[in-house]
N, C-alpha and C positions, 0 to 999 in steps of 0.2 A: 661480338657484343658481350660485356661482364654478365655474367649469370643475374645478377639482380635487374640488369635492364630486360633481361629475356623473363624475369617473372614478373613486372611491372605489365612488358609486351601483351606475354598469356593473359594478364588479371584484366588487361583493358580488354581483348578478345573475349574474353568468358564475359565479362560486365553486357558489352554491347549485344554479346548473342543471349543472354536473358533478357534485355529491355526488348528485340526484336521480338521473339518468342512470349514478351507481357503484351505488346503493343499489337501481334497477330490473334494472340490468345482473345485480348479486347475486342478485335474487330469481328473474330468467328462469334462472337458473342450478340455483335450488336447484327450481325448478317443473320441471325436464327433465332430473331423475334417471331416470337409467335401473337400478332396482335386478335385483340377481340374488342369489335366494334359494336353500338349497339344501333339499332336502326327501328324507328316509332313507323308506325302507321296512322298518320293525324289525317284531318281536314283537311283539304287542301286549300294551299293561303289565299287563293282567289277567290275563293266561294265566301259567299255571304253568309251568315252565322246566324241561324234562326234557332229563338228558343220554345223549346216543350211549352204547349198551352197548359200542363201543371206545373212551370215552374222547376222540373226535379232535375233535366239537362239541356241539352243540347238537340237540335235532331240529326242523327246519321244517318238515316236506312235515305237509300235514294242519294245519297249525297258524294262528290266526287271526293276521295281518299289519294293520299301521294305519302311518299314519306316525308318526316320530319325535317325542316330544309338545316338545319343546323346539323341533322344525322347524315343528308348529303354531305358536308362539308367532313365532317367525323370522315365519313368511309372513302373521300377523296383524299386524305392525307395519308390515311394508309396505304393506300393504293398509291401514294408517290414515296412511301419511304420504303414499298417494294421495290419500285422503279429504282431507288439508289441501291439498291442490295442490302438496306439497312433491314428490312422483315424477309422472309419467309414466306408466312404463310398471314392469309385475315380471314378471320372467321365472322363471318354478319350473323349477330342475333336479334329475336325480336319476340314480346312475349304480347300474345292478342288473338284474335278470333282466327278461323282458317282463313282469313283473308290478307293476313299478316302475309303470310307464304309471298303473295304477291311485292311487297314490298321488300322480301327478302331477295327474290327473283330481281327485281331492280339492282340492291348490291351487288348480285353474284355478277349482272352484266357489267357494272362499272371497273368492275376487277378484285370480287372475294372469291377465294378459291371453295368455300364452302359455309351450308348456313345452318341454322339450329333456332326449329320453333317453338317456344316454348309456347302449347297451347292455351289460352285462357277466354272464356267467352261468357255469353250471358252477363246475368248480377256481378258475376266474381272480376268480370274485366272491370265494368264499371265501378266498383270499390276497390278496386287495384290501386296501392300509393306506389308514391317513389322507394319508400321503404321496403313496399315487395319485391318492385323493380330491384333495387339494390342490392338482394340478399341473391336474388337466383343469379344476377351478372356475379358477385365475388365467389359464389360456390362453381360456378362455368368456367368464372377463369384460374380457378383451383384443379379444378377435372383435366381444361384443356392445356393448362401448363402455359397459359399466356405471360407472359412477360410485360404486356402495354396490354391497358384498357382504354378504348378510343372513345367520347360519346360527345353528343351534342350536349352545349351547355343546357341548353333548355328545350322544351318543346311548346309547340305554339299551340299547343290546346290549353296546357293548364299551366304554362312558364311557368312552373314550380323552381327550378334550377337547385337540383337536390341532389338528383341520383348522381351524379358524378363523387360529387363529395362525401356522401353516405355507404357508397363503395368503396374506396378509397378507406373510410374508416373501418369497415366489417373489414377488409383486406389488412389492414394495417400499412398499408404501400402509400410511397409520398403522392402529391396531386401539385399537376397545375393545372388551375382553372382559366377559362376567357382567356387561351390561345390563340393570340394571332401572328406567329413565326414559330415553328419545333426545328429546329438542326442538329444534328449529331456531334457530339465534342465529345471524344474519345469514349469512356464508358458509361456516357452518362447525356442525357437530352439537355440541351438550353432553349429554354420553353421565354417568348416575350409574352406579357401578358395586357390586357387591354383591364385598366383599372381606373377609377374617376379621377385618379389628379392626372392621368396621362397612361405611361408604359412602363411594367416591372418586368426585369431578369431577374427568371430565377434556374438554378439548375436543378437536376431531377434525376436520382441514383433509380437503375432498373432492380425490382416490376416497379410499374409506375402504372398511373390513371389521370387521364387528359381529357381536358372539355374545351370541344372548339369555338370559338368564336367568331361572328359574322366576315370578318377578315385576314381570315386565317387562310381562304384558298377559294378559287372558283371551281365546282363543282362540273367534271367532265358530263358530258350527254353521254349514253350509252350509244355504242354503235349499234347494226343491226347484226352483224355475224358475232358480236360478245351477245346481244339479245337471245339470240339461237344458240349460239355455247354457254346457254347462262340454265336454258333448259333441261340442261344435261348434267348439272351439276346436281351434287345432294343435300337436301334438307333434311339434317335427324330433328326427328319430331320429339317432343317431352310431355310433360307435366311439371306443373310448378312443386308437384306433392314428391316428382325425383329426385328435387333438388330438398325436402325438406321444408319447405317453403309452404307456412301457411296463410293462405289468404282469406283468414277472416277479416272483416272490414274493419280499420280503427279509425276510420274518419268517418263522419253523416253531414252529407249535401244538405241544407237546410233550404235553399232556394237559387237558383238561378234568375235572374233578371236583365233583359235587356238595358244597357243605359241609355241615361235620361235623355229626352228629346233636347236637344240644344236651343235654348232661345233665340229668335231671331236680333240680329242687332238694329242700333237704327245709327243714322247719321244727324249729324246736328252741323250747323254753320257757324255758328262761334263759339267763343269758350265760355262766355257767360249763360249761353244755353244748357252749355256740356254740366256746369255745377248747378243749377237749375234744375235738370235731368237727375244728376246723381244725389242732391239735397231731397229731391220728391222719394226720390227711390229707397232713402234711409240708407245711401251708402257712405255719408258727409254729414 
């Protein structure tokens, strides 16, 4: 072979052994995510929702607690994009009374390798916003070096649907919201998203922060031997004050109120009744 075919040869060997070496470099990358999930401790969605006889919330004390079912859904997709080798490691947070622990306890069984409770109780939980929320999860996944912030889009106590988005901005990291499909495309997630005219692709450069959506995955039960190796796992405990995070109040509950009683309907036989009916009523 002429010398210039032999250096053509070499330049194609050296080309393809750097793109293998980009394309491995990529995959070590997307294999040693370190995701951080966050997981609520609400109501549970069954229970019937009685208000405070002044008006000021809600009533908890006595009342059955589960986690946020959208933060199921959060900590079930981390837990499958370990299963692909794509993370690492999930870290389950939760910031709330010492009874949060138990909902963390829940993660660790479903498959976090470990949890972090940010304590907060009394007054300070109850004037807790999403803004709080927000500030301690981008300072957590700054400390733990996360790569992917997982959460549910909303919670079902105050469907605010904020903190995902408000982290994502203190982090400066891209976001997709109302996830319902994540797959892996070389270094980088393609997230479908669940949007009122239908579904948007978008893609999504790592660190990122992602809110799931009601369809994004079915949440595994926990078994009973991850239940017992869930108890052995470790929950570093905090304060919101570690992270900086001050929880003075910037919002004021003004009233809580059950809605209105629904009227009953009634039935009518014809239509000249029907406009009759709606003429009396002042709706014609």
């Amino acid at each position: 072979m002429r010398p210039s075919g032999m250096r053509r040869l070499f330049h194609y060997v050296i080309t393809l052994g750097y793109a293998s070496a980009a394309l491995s470099a990529q995959f070590c990358k997307m294999a040693n995510l370190r995701v951080l999930v966050g997981v609520k401790r609400v109501i549970d969605y069954a229970v019937k929702i009685r208000v405070k006889p002044d008006n000021s919330g809600v009533v908890t004390d006595g009342v059955k607690h589960s986690m946020n079912p959208f933060c199921e859904i959060a900590m079930e997709e981390a837990v499958r994009l370990k299963e692909k080798k794509i993370a690492k490691e999930i870290i389950a947070v939760s910031c709330g009374p010492t009874q949060a622990q138990e909902t963390i306890r829940t993660a660790l069984a479903m498959g976090a390798d470990r949890g972090i409770h940010v304590e907060v109780s009394g007054k300070e939980y109850e004037n807790m916003t999403p803004l709080h929320v927000s500030k301690i999860l981008a300072k957590l996944a700054q400390d733990q070096e996360a790569s992917l912030v997982i959460l549910g889009k909303q919670s079902i106590d105050g469907d605010n649907n904020q903190t995902g988005q408000m982290t994502a901005a203190l982090l400066d990291w891209p976001q997709a919201t109302f996830a319902s499909e994540v797959t892996k495309e070389n270094d980088h997630l393609k997230v479908i998203r669940e949007i009122d005219g239908g579904l948007e692709t978008v893609k999504v450069t790592l660190p990122a922060v992602i809110t799931a959506d009601l369809r994004l995955n079915e949440p595994r039960y926990a078994t009973l031997p991850n239940i017992m190796k869930a108890k052995k796992k470790k929950i570093a405990k905090h304060k919101a004050a570690d992270f900086g995070v001050d929880l003075s109040p910037t919002l004021e509950v003004l009233s809580v109120e059950d809605p209105p009683v629904r009227q009953a309907g009634q039935k009518v036989e014809t239509t000249e009744e029907l406009v009759t009916k709606l003429k009396d009523s002042g709706v014609i």
